[in-house]
C-alpha positions as CSV (number, residue, x, y, z in Angstrom):
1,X,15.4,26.7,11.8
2,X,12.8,23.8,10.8
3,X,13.6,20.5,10.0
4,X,12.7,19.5,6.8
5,X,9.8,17.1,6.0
6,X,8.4,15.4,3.1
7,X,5.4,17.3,3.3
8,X,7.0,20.6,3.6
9,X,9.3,19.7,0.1
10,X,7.5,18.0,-1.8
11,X,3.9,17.1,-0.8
12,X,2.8,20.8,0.1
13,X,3.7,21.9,-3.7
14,X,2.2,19.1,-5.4
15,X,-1.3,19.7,-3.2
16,X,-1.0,23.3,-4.5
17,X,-0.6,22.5,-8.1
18,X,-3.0,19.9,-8.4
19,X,-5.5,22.5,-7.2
20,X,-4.1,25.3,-9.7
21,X,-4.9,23.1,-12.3
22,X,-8.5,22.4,-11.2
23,X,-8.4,19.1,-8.6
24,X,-10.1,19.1,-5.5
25,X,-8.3,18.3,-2.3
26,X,-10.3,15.7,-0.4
27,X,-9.2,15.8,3.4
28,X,-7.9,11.9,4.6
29,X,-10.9,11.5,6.6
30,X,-13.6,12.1,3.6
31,X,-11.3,9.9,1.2
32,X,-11.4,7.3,3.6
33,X,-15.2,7.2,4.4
34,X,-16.2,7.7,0.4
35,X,-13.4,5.0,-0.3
36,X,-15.6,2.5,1.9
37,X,-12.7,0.0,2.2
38,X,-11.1,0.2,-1.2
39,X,-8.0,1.9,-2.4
40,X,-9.8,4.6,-5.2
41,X,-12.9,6.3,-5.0
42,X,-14.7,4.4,-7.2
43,X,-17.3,6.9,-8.6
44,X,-14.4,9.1,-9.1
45,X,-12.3,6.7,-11.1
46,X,-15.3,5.2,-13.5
47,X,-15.9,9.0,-14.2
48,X,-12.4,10.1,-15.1
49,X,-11.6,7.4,-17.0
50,X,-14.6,7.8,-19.0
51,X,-13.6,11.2,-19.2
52,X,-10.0,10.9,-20.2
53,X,-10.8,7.7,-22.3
54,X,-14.7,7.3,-23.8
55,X,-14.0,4.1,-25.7
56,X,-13.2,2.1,-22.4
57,X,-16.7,0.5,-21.8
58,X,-16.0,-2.5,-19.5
59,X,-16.9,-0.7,-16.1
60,X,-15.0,0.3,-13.1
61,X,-14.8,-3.6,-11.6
62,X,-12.8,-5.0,-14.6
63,X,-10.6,-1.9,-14.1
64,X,-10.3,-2.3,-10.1
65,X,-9.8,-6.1,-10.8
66,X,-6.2,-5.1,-12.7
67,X,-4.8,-3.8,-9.2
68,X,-3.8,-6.1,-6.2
69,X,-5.3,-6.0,-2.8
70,X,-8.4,-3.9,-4.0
């Protein structure tokens, strides 16, 4: 019998769904390089939040500024 892992349990089916509902999976090592030293892909976040909220207009940097050690 396996041993049980976070990834098995809970990560694994939370990859899945995200993708049934239309994410994309970005492997670690893409993340990391399109991240280019900050914590959110950037492009990504500006878009979405336009997206999911069109009447925020102050930019990506005033949003990134709200959270530490980015």
């Amino acid at each position: 019998m396996s041993t049980p892992t976070e990834h098995r349990i809970v990560q694994a089916r939370i990859l899945a769904y995200a993708q049934e509902i239309g994410w994309t999976f970005v492997p670690r090592e893409e993340a990391e390089a399109r991240r280019e030293g900050s914590l959110f892909l950037e492009g990504v976040l500006e878009g979405k939040v336009g997206e999911l909220n069109p009447r925020w207009g102050e930019g990506v940097g005033v949003l990134l500024a709200r959270f530490p050690g980015n």
